[in-house]
Structure formats: structure tokens, C-alpha cells
C-alpha positions in Angstrom: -22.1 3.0 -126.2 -25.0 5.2 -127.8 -27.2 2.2 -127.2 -27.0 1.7 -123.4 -27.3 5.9 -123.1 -30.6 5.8 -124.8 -31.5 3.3 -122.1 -30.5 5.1 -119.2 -31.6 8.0 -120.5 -35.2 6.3 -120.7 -35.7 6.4 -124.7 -36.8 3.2 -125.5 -38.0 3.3 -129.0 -34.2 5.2 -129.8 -33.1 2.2 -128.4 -34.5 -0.3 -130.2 -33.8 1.8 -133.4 -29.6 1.8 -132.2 -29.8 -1.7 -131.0 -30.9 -2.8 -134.7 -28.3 -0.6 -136.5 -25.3 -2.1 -133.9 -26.7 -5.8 -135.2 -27.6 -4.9 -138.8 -23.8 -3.0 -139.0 -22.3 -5.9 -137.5 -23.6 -8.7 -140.1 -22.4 -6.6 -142.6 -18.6 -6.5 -141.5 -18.8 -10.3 -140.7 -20.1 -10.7 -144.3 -17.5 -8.6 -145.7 -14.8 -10.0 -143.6 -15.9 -14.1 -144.0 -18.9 -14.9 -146.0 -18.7 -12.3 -149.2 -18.6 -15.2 -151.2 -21.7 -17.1 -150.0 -23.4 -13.4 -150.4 -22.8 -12.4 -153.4 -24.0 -16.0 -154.6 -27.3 -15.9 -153.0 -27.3 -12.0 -154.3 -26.6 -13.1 -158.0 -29.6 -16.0 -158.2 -32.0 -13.0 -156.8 -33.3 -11.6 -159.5 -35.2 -8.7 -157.4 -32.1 -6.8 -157.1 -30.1 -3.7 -158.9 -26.9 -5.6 -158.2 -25.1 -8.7 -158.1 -22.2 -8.5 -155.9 -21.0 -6.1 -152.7 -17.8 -4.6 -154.2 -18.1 -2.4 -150.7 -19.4 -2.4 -147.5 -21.5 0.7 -148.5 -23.6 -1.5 -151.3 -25.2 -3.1 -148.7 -27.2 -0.3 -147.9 -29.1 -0.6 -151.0 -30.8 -3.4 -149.8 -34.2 -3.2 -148.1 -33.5 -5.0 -144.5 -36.0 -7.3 -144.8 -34.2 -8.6 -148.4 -30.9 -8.4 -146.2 -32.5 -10.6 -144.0 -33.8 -12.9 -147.1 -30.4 -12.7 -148.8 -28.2 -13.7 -146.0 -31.3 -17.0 -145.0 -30.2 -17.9 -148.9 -26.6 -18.0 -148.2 -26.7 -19.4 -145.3 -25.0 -17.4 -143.5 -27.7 -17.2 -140.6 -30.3 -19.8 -139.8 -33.7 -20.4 -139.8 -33.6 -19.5 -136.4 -31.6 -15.9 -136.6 -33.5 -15.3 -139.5 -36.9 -15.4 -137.3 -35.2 -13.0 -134.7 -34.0 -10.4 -136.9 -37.6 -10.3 -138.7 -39.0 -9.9 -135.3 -36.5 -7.4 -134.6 -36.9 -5.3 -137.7 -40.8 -4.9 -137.1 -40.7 -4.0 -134.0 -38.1 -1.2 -134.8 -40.0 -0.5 -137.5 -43.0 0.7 -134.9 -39.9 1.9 -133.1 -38.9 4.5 -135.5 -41.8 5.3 -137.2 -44.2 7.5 -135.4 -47.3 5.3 -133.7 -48.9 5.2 -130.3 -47.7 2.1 -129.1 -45.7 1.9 -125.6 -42.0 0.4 -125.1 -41.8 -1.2 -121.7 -37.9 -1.6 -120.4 -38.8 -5.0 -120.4 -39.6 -5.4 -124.2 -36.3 -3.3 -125.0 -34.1 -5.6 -122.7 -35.7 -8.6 -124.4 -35.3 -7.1 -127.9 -31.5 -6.0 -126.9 -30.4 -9.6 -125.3 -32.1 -11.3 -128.5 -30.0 -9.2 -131.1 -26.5 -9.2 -128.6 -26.7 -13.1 -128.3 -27.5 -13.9 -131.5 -26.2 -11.5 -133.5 -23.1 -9.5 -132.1 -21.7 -12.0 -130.2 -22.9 -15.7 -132.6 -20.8 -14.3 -135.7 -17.4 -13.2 -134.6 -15.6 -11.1 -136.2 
């Protein structure tokens, strides 16, 4: 997996960045495949949006994360406590991806990997 080669290969912030994408991909095919419904709801009632229902998987990609984040809270599709991860997540890939000075320890990877794995990935099954 492109995500454990960026660890080995010692790129930190690349793997924070691919460990987001593999969690952020994931909610989107368990949406698709058992809460579309429950999506497109909270999606509909949210008036800050272009659109008011995913009529593909691609259309999810014209949300900004952090209204991903909000939309699937509304549904309830994740919980308070998922929702609290994945904002943490986003802003630290954020610093990730975006040039800055800041260092990645392993550590702060591993942590930021297990969090998004467990609760993510392996919490909604496909």
C-alpha cells in the first residue's frame, strides 16, 4: 500500500497526506454503498452547498472536507466522536501538505495513522 511505502521510505508529511485520502475515500464508498440516503438529506437542509444530492461518487469531491466532515456529523453517519478525529486529522494534513516548517515525528504519524485505520477504515465496513 502507498501509505506504509511513504513510511518506510521515511516521508512523513506524504504519509499523513495518503493516510487522509485512504480514510476520506473510504467514507465515501461506505456512504455510497449504505448511508446515500441519510447524506443526501443532511446535504439538502444545507443551504451552503451547489448541490443537493450525490448522483456519483465523483460529486463528493465538490465538497470542502471540512463541510464533508460537517455534512456526514448532520446525518449521522459518524459521531461526535469520529467527527473530532477526522477534524484533527484534516488539520494536521493540512500542515502536512501545505508547505511550513513544522517537523513530523514517526510517532505523530503512527498516532495519526492508528486514529484514521481504527476509526475510520475499519468502524464503517463496507
Amino acid at each position: 500500500m502507498e501509505t506504509i511505502d511513504c513510511f518506510e521510505a521515511g516521508a512523513n508529511r506524504a504519509t499523513i497526506t495518503m493516510a487522509w485520502i485512504l480514510a476520506v475515500d473510504h467514507l465515501f464508498a461506505y456512504i455510497t454503498i449504505h448511508k446515500l440516503a441519510e447524506f443526501d438529506a443532511a446535504l439538502a437542509a444545507d443551504k451552503g452547498v451547489k448541490f443537493n444530492a450525490v448522483a456519483q461518487r465523483d460529486d463528493f469531491t465538490e465538497l470542502r472536507e471540512g463541510k464533508f466532515i460537517e455534512l456526514c456529523r448532520a446525518a449521522k453517519i459518524i459521531s461526535n466522536d469520529v467527527r473530532k478525529i477526522l477534524d484533527v486529522s484534516l488539520g494536521v494534513r493540512n500542515s502536512c501538505a501545505h508547505p511550513s516548517g513544522i517537523k513530523v515525528t514517526n510517532t505523530k504519524v503512527i498516532a495519526l495513522v492508528e486514529d484514521l485505520v481504527e476509526n475510520v477504515v475499519l468502524k464503517y465496513k463496507l
